[in-house]
C-alpha positions as CSV (number, residue, x, y, z in Angstrom):
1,X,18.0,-3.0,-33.2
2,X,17.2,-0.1,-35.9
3,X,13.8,-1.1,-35.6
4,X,13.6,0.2,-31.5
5,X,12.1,-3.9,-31.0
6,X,13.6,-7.3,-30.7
7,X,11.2,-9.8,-32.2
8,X,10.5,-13.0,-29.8
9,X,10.5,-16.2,-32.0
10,X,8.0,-18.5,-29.8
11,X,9.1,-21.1,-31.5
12,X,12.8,-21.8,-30.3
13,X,14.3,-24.0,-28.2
14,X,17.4,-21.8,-27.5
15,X,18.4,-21.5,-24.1
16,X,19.9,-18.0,-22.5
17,X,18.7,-15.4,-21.4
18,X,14.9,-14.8,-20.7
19,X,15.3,-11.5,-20.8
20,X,18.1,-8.7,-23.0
21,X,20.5,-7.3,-20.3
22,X,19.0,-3.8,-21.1
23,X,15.6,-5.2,-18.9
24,X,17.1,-7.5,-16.9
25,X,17.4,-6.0,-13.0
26,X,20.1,-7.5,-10.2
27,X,18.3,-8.9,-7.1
28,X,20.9,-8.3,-4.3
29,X,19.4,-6.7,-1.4
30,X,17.6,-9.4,0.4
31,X,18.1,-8.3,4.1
32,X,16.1,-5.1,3.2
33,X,13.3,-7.0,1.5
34,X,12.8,-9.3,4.4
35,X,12.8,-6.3,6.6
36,X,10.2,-4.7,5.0
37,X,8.1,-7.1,4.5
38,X,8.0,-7.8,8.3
39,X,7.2,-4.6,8.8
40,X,3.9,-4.9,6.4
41,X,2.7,-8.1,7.6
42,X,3.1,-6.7,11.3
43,X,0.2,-4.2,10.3
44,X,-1.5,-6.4,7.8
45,X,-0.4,-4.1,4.8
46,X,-0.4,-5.2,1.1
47,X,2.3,-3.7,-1.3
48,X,1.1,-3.4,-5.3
49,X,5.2,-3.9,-5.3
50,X,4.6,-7.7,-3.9
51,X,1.5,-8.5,-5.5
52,X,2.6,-7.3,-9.0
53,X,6.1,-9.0,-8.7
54,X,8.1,-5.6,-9.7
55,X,11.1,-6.5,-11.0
56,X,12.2,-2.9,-8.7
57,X,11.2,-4.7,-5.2
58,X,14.7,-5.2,-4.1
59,X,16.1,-1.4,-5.1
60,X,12.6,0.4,-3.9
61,X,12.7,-1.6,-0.8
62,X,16.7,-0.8,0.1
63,X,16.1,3.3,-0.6
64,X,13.1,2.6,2.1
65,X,10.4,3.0,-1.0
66,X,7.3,1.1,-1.1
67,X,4.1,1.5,-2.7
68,X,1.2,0.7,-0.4
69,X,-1.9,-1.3,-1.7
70,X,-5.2,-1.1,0.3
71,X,-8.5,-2.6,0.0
72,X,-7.4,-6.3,0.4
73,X,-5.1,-8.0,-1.6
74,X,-7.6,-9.7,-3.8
75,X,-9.0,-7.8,-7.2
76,X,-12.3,-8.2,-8.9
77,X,-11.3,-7.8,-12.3
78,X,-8.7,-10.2,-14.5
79,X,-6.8,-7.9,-16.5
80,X,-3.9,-10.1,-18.7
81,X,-1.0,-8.7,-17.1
82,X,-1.4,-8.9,-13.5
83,X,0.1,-10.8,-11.4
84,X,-2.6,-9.3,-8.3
85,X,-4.4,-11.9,-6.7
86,X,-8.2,-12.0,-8.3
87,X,-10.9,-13.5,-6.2
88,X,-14.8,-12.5,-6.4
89,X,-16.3,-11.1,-3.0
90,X,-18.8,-14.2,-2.7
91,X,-15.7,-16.9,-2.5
92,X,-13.5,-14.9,-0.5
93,X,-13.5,-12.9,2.7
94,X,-13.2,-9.5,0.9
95,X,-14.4,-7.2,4.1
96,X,-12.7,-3.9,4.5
97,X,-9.9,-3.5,7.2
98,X,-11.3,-0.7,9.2
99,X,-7.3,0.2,10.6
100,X,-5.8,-0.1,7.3
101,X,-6.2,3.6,6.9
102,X,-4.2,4.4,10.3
103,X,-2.0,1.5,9.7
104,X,-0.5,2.7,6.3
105,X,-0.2,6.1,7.7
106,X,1.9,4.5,10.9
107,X,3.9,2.7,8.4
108,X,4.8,5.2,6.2
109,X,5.4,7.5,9.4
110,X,8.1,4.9,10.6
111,X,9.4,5.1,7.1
112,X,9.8,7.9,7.8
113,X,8.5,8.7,3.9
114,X,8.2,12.1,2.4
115,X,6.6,10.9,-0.5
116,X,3.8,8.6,-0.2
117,X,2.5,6.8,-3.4
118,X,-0.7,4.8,-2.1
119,X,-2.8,2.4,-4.7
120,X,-5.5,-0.3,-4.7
121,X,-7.2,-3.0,-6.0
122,X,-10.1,-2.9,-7.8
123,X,-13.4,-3.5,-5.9
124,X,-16.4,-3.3,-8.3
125,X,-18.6,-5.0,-5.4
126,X,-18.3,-2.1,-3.7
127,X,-21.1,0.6,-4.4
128,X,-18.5,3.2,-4.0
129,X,-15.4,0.8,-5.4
130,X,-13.8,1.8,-2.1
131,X,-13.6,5.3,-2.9
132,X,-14.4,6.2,0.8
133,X,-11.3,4.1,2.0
134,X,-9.2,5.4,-0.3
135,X,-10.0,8.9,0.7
136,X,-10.0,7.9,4.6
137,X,-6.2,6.6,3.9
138,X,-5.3,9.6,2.2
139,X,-6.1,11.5,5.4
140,X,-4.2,9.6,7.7
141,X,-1.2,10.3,5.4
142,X,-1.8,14.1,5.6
143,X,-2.5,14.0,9.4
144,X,0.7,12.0,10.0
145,X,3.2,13.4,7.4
146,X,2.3,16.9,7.0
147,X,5.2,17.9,5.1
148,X,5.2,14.8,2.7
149,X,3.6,14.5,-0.1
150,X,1.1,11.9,-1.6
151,X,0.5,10.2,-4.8
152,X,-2.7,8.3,-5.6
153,X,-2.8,5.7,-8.4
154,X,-6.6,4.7,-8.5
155,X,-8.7,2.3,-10.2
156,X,-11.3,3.5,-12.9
157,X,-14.1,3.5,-10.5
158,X,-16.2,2.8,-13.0
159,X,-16.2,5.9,-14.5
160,X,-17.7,7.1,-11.4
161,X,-16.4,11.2,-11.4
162,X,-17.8,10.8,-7.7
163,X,-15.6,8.1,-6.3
164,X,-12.6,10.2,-8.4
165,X,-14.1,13.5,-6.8
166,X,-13.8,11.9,-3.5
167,X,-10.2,10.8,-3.1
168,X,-9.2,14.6,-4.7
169,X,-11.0,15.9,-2.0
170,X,-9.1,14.0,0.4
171,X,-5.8,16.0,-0.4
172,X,-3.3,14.0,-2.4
173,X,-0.6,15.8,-4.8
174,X,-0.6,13.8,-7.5
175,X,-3.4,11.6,-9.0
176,X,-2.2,8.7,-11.1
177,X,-4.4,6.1,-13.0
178,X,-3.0,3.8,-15.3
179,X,-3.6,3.6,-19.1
180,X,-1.8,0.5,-19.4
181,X,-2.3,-0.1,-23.5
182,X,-3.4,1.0,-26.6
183,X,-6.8,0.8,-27.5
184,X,-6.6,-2.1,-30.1
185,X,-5.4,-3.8,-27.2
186,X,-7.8,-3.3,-24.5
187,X,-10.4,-6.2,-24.5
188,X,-7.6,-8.4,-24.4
189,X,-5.3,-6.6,-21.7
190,X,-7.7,-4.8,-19.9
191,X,-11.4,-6.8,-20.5
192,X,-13.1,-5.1,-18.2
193,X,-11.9,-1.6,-18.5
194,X,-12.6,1.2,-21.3
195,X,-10.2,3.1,-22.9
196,X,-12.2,6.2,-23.0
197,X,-13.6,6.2,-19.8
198,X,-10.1,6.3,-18.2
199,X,-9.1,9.3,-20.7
200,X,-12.0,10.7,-19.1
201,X,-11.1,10.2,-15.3
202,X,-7.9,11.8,-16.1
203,X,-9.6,14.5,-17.4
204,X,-12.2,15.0,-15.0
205,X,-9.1,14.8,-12.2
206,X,-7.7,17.8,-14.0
207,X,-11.0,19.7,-14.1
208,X,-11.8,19.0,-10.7
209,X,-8.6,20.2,-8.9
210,X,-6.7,21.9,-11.0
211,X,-3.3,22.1,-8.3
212,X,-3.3,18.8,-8.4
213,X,-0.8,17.0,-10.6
214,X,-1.8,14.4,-13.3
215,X,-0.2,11.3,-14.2
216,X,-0.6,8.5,-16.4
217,X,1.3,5.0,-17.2
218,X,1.4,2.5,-19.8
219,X,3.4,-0.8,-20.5
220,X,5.1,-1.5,-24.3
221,X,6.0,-5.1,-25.6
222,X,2.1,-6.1,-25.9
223,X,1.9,-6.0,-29.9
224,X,1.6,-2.1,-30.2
225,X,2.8,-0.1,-32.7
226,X,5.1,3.2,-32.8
227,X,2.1,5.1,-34.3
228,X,-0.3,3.9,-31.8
229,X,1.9,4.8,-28.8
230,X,2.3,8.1,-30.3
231,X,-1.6,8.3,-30.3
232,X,-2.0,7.7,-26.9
233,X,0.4,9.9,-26.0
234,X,-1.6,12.8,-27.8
235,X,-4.6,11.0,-25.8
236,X,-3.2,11.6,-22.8
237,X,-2.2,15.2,-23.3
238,X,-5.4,16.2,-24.9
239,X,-6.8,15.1,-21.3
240,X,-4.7,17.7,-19.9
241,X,-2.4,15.0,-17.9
242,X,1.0,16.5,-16.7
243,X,3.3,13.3,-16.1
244,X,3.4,10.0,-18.7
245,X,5.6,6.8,-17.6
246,X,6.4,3.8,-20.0
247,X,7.7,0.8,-19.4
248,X,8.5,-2.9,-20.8
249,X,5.7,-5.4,-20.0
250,X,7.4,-8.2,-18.5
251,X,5.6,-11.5,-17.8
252,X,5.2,-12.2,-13.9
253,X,4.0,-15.8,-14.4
254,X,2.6,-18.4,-17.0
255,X,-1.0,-17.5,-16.5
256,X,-0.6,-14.2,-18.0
257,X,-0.4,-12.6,-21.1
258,X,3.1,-13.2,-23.5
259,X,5.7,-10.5,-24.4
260,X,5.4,-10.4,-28.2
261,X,8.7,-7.9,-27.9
262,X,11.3,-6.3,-25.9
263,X,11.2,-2.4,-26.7
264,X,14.9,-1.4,-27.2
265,X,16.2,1.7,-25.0
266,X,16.1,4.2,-28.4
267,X,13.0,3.5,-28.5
268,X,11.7,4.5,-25.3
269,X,14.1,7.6,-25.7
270,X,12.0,8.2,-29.0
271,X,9.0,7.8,-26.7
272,X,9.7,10.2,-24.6
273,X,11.2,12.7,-27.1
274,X,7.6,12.7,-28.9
275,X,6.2,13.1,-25.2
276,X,7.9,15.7,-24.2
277,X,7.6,18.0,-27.5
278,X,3.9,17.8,-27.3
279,X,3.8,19.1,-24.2
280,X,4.3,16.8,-21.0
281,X,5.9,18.4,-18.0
282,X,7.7,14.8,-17.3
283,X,8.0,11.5,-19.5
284,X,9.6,8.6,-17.4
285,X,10.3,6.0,-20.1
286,X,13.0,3.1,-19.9
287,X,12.5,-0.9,-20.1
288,X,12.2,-1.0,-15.9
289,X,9.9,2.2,-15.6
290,X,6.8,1.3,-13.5
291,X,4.1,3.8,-13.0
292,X,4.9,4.3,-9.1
293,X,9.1,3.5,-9.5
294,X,11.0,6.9,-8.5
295,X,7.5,8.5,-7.9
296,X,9.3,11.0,-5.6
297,X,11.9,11.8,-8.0
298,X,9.8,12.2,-11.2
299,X,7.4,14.4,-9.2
300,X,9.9,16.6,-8.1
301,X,11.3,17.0,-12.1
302,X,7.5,17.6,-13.3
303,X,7.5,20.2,-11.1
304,X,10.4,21.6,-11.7
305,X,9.2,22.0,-15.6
């Protein structure tokens, strides 16, 4: 416990627990899940909440949370830990929904929502990796909820400042992409990604439109150590971004990567003690942080320091 990790011995046959209590989440409000959902399908709308199995589905769903995922529900890239559907345009009907746009904002209108968080798969097919949807959705959400306020958690683009310039332009209040790991870890977490490159669509975020907020998220548990989660953190600030969450990578299903260990609570306090004395308005870290889990709330405390 001293150590801020419990060590998974692969090779035991012990039963209990698959998970310490400290990560483990009840699942107890089914009606509202199954409400939800109906909702969604009715408009043909994805949730990265679904797709990603979230261990937060049932809590997000019961406050009326949801994180909305556009541009299909199939990605083009095969990062270890997702759980997201892959599929490559050729073998699968990957067209753009031309209402998803008006659809999430109608959705998130009957949600009545006042803080939106809106993310995506990845579509490298796409010669502007959906950057023009993303920005058409964002739109809809201003035009519909005036007075609410929208997150963005994008893919990389490629590295395409464009595509990023794009969705800024579009109006959202916070832009979020995901660091997910180290960078010792990358070609086998993210193999299709680059470590600096997404250090550098932070940053040009921040240079681009300065009011907006930036924000960042990465998962613990892979094999990283204290000092390289340290470094990434100074990565991430260096990039100017305002907002860092961390959180325990837990695996959805057989197929994808294994949790080499469970990152004790003191340690993600230390994580966010380090975080927060090198400058970041808000660190969200705890075993069942997700990058898009109490957006509203962590938004409102960034901004509040």
């Amino acid at each position: 416990m001293s150590s801020g990790f419990v060590q998974i011995d692969s090779g035991s046959n012990a039963r209990g627990p698959r998970l310490p209590e400290w990560a483990r989440r009840n699942r107890t409000h089914f009606e509202s899940l199954h409400n939800l959902k109906a909702g969604l399908r009715s408009l043909n709308l994805h949730t990265v909440c679904e797709s990603a199995r979230c261990p937060n589905i049932h809590e997000c769903f019961h406050r009326g949370a949801a994180t909305f995922m556009i541009l299909g529900n199939r990605c083009t890239r095969g990062c270890g830990f997702c759980s997201v559907p892959k599929g490559h345009p050729a073998k699968h009907d990957m067209a753009l929904d031309l209402a998803e746009p008006r659809n999430v904002a109608r959705m998130a209108a009957d949600m009545k929502l006042r803080y939106v968080v809106l993310t995506s798969v990845n579509r490298d097919d796409l010669e502007d990796g959906g950057s023009h949807h993303f920005a058409e959705t964002v739109r809809a959400l201003r035009e519909a909820l005036p007075d609410s306020r929208v997150e963005v958690l994008t893919p990389d683009f490629c590295g395409d400042t464009d595509a990023v310039a794009r969705v800024l332009n579009a109006g959202p209040h916070v832009f979020n992409h995901n660091m997910e790991t180290i960078p010792r870890l990358y070609r086998r977490v993210r193999p299709q990604a680059d470590y600096r490159q997404s250090l550098e669509v932070l940053a040009f975020a921040r240079r681009h439109r300065a009011d907006v907020m930036t924000k960042s998220g990465f998962m613990v548990g892979l094999g990283e150590t204290e000092a390289e989660v340290f470094e990434l953190l100074r990565d991430l600030r260096d990039s100017n971004v305002d907002v860092a969450t961390i959180g325990q990578y837990l695996q959805p299903t057989r197929r994808n990567l294994e949790v080499r260990e469970y990152v004790t609570p003191e340690q993600f306090d230390r994580y966010r003690d380090f975080g927060l004395c090198i400058g970041f308005k808000m660190v969200f870290s705890g075993p069942l942080v997700r990058s898009s889990y109490m957006a509203d709330v962590v938004n409102h405390e960034a901004r509040l320091g």
